[in-house]
C-alpha positions as CSV (number, residue, x, y, z in Angstrom):
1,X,175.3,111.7,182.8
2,X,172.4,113.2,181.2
3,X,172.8,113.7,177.3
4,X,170.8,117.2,177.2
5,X,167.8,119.4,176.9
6,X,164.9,120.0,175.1
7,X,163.4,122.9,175.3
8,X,159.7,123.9,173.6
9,X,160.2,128.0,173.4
10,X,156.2,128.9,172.4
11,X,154.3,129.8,170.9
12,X,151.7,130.6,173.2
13,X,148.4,129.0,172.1
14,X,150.2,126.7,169.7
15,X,150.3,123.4,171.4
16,X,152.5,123.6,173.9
17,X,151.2,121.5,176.4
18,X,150.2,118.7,174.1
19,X,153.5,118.4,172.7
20,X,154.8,118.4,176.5
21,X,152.6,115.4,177.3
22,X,153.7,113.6,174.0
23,X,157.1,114.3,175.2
24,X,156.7,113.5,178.2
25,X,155.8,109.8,178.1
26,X,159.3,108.9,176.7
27,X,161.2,106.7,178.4
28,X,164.9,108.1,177.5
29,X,162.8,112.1,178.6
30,X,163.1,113.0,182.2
31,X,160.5,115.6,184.1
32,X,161.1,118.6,185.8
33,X,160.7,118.3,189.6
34,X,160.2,121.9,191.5
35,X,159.2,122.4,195.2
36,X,157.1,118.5,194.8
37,X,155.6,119.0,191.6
38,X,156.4,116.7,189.1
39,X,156.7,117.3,185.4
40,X,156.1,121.2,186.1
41,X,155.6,122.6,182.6
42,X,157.0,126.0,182.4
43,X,159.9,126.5,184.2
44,X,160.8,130.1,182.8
45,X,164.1,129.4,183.9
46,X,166.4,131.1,181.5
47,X,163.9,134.4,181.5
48,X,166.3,135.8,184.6
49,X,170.1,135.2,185.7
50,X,169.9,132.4,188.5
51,X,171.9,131.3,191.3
52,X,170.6,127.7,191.0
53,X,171.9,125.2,188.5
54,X,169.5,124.2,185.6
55,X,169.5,120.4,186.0
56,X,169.0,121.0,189.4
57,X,165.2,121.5,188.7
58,X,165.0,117.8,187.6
59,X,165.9,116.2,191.3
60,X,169.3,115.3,191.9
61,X,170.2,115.8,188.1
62,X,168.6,114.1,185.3
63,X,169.4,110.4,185.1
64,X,171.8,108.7,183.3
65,X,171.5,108.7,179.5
66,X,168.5,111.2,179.4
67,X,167.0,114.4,177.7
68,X,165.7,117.0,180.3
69,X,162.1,118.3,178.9
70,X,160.2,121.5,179.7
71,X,157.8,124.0,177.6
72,X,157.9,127.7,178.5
73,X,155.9,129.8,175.7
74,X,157.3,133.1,177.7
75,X,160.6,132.1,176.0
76,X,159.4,133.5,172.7
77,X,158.0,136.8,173.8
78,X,159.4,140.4,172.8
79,X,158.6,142.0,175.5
80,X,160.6,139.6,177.9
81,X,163.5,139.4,175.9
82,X,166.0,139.8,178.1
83,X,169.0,137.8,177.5
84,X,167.2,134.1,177.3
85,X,168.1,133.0,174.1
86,X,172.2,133.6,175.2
87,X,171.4,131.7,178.5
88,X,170.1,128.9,176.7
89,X,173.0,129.1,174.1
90,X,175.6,128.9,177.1
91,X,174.5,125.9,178.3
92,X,176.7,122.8,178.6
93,X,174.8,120.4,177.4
94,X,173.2,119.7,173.9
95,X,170.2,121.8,173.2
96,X,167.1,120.7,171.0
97,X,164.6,124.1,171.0
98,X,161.2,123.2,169.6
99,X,159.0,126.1,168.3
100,X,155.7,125.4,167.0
101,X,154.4,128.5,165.0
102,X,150.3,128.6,164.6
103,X,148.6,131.2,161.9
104,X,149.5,134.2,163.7
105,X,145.7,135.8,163.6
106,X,144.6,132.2,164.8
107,X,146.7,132.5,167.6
108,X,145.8,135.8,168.6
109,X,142.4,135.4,168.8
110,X,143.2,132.2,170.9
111,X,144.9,134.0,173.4
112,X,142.2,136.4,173.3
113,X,139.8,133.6,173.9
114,X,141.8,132.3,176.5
115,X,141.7,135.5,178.6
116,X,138.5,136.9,177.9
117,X,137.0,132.7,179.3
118,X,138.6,133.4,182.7
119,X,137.8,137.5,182.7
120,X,140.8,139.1,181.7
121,X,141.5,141.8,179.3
122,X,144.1,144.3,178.1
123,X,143.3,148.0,177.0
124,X,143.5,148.2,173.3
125,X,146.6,149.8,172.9
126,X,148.8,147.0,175.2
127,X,146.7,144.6,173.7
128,X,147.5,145.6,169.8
129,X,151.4,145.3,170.9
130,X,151.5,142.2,173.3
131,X,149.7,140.0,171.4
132,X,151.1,140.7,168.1
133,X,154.0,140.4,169.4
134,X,153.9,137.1,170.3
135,X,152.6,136.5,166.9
136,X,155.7,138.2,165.5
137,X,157.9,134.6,165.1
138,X,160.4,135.3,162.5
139,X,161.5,138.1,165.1
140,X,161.9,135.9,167.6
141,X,163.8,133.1,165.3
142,X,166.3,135.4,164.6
143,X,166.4,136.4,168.1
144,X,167.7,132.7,168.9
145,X,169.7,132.4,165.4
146,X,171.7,135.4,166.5
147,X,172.6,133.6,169.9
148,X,173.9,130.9,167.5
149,X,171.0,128.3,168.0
150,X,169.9,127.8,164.6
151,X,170.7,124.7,163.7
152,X,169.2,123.4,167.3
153,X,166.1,124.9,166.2
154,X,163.0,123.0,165.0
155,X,160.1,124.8,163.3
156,X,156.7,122.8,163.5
157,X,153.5,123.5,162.2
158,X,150.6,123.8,164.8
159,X,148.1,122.4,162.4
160,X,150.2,118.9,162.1
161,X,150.2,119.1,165.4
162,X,146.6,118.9,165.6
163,X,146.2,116.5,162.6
164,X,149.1,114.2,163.3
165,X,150.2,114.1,167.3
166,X,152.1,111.0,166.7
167,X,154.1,112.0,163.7
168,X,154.4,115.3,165.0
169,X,155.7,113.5,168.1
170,X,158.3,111.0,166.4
171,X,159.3,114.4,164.1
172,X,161.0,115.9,167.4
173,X,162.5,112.8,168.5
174,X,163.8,111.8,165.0
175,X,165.4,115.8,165.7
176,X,166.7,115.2,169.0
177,X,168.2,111.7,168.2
178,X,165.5,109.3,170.6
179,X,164.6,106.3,170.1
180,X,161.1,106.0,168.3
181,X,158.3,105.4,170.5
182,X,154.5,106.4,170.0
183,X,152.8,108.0,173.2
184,X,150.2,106.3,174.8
185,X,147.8,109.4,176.2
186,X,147.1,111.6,172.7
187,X,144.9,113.9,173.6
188,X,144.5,117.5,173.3
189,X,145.2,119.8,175.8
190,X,143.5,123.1,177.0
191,X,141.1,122.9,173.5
192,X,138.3,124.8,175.6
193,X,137.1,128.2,174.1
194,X,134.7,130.7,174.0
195,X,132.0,130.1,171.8
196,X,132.7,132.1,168.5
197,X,135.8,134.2,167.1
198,X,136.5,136.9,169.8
199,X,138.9,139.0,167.1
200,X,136.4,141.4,165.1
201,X,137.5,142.3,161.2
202,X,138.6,145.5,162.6
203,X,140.7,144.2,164.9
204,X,141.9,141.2,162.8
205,X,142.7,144.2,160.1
206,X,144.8,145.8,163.0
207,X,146.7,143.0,164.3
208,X,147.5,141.9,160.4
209,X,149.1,145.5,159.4
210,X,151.5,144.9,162.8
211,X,152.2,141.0,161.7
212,X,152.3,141.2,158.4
213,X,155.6,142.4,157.7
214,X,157.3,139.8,160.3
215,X,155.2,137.1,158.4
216,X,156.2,137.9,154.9
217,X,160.1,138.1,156.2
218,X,159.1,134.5,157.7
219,X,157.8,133.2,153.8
220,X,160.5,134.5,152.1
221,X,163.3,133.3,154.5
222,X,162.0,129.8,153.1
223,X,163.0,128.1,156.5
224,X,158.5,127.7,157.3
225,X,156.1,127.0,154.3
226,X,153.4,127.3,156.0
227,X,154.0,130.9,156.2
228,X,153.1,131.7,152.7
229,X,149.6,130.1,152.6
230,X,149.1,132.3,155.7
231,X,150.3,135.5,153.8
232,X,148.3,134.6,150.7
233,X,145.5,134.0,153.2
234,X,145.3,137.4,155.0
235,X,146.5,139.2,152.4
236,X,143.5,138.4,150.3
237,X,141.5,139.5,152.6
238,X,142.8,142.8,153.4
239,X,144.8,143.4,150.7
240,X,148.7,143.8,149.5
241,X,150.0,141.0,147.5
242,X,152.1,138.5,148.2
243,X,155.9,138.3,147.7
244,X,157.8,136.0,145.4
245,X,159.2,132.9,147.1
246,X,162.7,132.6,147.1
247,X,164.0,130.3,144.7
248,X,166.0,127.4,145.6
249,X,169.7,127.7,145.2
C-alpha cells in the first residue's frame, strides 16, 4: 500500500514543473498515468467532485511503499475555488502540499510573458483581477489552513528554487519523510520569455495596490520571510511603508 500524496498547489510561474521533474526522479515517488500518458503533470483532479478514485490516475494504484506526485498550479487560484482545498483535506492518505511562492509582480509579469509569447491576452479589467489573484498567496494559504492542512503545508521560495534545485529538492523530501537522493536531470523548465519586462510602471503600480495588502498580511503572519524584502521592495517604489514584523513569542 501506498504511503501518500504529494501534491505541488502553484503557483503559476513559480517552478512548478522543475520541482515536478526533481520530484519525479525519486525512486520511493510514483507518476501519474492518464489515458497513456505517463507522469502527466497537472491532474486538476480535486478542482471538481469525481466519480473516479484519486489513486486510480496512477495505474492500478500506486505501488507498494510510495508517494503519488502531481503539480497543478490551478489549485491555488481564487477564481476556481471551489471546494479543492476540502477534497484534498478528505483524503485518506497522508498529504504533503508544496507551494512555492515567487515575488508576486515577478510572477505576474511572467504569466504575462507567457501569454503574450504564444498570442494571448486578457482585457485590462479581467486581467488586473486574474492575475493578481493568483499573486494573492496568503489568501490562498489560508484557504487551505482553514480546511485544516496547515501543518501539511510547505512554503518555498522560488528564488532557492532557482539558485539551489538540489537543496530545494532534498528540502521537500526531508518534509515528506523520503529517503535523500539528489536528481540526476536539474534543469530548468519552461525558462523561455519574451524579450524585456512586459508589465509597464503603470501597470506594475496597479497590480501592487491589488497585492499589496495580501503581501503585507503574508510578512506579518511570519510563516514566509521572503515576503517582507518583497514589501520593502515595492513599497519603496511606490510608496507606503512597511509594517513591523511580528516579534517572536
Amino acid at each position: 500500500m501506498h504511503v501518500g500524496h504529494i501534491i505541488i498547489i502553484g503557483a503559476m510561474k513559480a517552478g512548478t514543473t522543475t520541482l515536478h521533474n526533481l520530484l519525479s526522479q525519486h525512486s520511493q515517488i510514483t507518476m501519474s498515468h492518464v489515458n497513456g500518458y505517463k507522469s502527466m503533470k497537472e491532474l486538476d483532479y480535486f478542482l471538481q467532485d469525481r466519480g473516479r478514485s484519486y489513486d486510480r490516475y496512477f495505474r492500478k494504484g500506486p505501488p507498494e511503499g510510495t508517494w503519488t506526485l502531481e503539480a497543478s498550479p490551478s489549485y491555488s487560484k481564487n477564481y476556481l475555488e471551489n471546494g479543492c482545498a476540502e477534497r484534498i483535506a478528505a483524503l485518506k492518505k497522508q498529504k504533503k502540499l508544496v507551494y512555492i511562492l515567487r515575488d508576486p509582480i515577478d510572477r505576474i509579469d511572467s504569466q504575462m510573458s507567457h501569454n503574450v509569447s504564444r498570442g494571448r491576452t486578457l482585457p485590462e479589467p479581467r486581467a488586473l483581477r486574474v492575475y493578481s489573484n493568483t499573486s494573492r498567496y496568503w489568501s490562498h494559504i489560508q484557504r487551505f489552513d482553514a480546511a485544516g492542512l496547515s501543518d501539511s503545508l510547505l512554503l518555498l521560495d522560488f528564488d532557492d528554487l532557482c539558485q539551489d534545485p538540489v537543496g530545494t529538492a532534498r528540502k521537500v523530501q526531508e518534509f515528506v519523510g523520503l529517503g535523500l537522493e539528489d536528481p540526476a536531470d536539474v534543469r530548468v523548465h519552461n525558462s523561455r520569455r519574451t524579450a524585456g519586462r512586459v508589465l509597464t510602471e503603470e501597470q506594475e503600480r496597479s497590480y501592487w495596490a491589488r497585492v499589496r495588502p495580501d503581501v503585507r498580511a503574508l510578512a506579518v503572519s511570519g510563516r514566509f520571510p521572503a515576503a517582507q524584502k518583497w514589501l520593502d521592495t515595492w513599497s519603496a517604489k511606490f510608496g507606503r511603508s512597511s509594517p513591523r514584523r511580528r516579534s517572536p513569542e
